[in-house]
C-alpha positions as CSV (number, residue, x, y, z in Angstrom):
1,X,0.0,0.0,0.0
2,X,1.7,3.3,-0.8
3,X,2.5,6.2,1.5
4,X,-0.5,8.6,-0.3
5,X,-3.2,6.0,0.0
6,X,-2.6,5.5,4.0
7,X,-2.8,9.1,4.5
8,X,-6.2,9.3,1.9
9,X,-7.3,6.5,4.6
10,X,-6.8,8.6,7.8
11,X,-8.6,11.3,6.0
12,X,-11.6,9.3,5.6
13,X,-11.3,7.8,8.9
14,X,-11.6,11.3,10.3
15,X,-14.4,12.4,8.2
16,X,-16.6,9.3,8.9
17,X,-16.2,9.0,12.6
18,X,-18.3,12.3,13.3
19,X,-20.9,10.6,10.7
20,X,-20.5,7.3,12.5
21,X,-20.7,9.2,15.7
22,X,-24.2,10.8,15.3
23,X,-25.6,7.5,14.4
24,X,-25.0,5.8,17.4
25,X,-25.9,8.7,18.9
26,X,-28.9,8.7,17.1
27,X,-29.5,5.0,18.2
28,X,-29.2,5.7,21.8
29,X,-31.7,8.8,21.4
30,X,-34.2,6.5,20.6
31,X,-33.2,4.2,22.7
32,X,-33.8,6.4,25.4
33,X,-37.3,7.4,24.1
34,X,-36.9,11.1,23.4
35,X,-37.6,10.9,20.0
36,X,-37.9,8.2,16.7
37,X,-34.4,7.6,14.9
38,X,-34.9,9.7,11.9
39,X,-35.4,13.1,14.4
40,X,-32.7,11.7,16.4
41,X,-30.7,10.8,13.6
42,X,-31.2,14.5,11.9
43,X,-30.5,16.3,15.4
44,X,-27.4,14.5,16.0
45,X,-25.9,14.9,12.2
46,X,-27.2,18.5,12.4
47,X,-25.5,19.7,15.7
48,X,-22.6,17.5,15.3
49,X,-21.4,18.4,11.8
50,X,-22.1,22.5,12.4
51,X,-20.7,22.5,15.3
52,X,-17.2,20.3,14.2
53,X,-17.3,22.5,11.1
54,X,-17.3,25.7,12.9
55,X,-15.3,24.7,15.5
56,X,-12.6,23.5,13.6
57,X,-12.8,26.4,11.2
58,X,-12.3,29.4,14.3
59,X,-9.3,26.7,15.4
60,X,-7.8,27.1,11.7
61,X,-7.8,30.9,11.8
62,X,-6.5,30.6,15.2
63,X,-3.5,28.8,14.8
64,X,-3.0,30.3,11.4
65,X,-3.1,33.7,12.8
66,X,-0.3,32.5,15.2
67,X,1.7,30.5,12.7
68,X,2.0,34.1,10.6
69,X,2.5,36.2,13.7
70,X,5.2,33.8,15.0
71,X,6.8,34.0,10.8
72,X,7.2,38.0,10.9
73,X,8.2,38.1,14.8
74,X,4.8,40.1,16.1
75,X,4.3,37.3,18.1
76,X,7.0,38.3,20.5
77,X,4.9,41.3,21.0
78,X,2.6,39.4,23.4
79,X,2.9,38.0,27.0
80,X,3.0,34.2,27.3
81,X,0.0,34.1,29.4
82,X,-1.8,36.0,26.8
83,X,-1.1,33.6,24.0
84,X,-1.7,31.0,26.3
85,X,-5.2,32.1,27.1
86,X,-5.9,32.6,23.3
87,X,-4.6,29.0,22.5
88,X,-6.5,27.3,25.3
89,X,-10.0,29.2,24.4
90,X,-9.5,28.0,20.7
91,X,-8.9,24.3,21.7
92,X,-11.7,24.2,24.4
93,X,-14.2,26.2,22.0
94,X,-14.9,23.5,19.7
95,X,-16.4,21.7,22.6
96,X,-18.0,24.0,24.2
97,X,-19.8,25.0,21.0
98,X,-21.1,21.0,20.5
99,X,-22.2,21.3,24.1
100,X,-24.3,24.8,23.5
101,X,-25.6,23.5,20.1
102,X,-26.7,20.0,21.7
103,X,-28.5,21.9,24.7
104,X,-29.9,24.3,22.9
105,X,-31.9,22.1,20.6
106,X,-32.6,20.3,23.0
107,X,-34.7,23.0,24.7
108,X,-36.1,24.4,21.4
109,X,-37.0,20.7,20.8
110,X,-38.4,19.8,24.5
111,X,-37.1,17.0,24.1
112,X,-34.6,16.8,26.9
113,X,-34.9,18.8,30.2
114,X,-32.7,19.4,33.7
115,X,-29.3,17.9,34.7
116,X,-29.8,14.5,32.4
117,X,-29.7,16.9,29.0
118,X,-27.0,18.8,30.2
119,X,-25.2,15.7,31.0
120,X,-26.1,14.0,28.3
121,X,-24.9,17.2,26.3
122,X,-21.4,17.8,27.7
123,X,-20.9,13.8,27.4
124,X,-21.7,13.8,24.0
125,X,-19.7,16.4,22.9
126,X,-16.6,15.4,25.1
127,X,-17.2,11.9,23.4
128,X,-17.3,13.0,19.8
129,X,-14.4,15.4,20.3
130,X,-12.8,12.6,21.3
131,X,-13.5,10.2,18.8
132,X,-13.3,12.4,15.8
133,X,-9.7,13.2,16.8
134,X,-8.8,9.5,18.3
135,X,-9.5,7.3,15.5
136,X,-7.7,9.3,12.8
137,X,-4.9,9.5,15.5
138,X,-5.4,5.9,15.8
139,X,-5.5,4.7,12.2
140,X,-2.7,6.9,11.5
141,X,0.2,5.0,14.0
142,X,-1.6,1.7,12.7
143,X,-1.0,2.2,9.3
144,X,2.9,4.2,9.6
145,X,4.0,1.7,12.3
């Protein structure tokens, strides 16, 4: 297997295991009794994608805006601790974002109400972050061993 088709694979890995993701998620949804699959099914691709797409997309310009700070030396201009704090906000605001997205519907729905849908939120969108980053991570040192 060449080196170009192993990397297409962790690609694809790390573009179906948010899609994967929101159907289990979607099967435990119903499971639970909140709603039918295909509501649950739409919910979870609807919050899941958005919010992975957003929140990897303010973690780009982020990181970019550092990478070309740090190239023509601005970046020296700034305390540690600030680009610290900046760094850390853009890493935690991709979960934070699933987590608002999740409870949010939730509430517009009625679907969910109290601690269990907030627990259920912040667990599901520690879980995906988790999972859309581990597998690629994962499939990646499997297949460059």
């Amino acid at each position: 297997m060449s080196s170009n088709t192993k990397d297409w694979i962790v690609v694809l890995v790390f573009l179906l295991s948010p899609i994967l993701f929101s159907i289990g998620e979607a099967f435990w949804l119903n499971k639970v009794g909140w709603t039918s699959f295909i509501k649950a099914l739409l919910f979870t691709l609807l919050t899941n994608i958005t919010g992975l797409v957003i929140g990897y997309t303010v973690l780009f310009i982020v990181l970019t805006a550092t990478l070309m700070m740090a190239w023509d030396g601005s970046l020296g201009k700034f305390k540690d601790s600030q680009l610290g704090a900046v760094l850390v906000l853009a890493v935690l605001f991709i979960p934070l974002l699933l987590l608002l997205f999740k409870r949010g519907l939730l509430a517009i729905l009625k679907w969910g109400s109290g601690k269990f849908a907030w627990f259920y939120s912040v667990l599901s969108a520690v879980l995906l972050l988790l999972i859309s980053l581990g597998l690629p991570v994962l499939a990646g040192y499997i297949l460059f061993l």
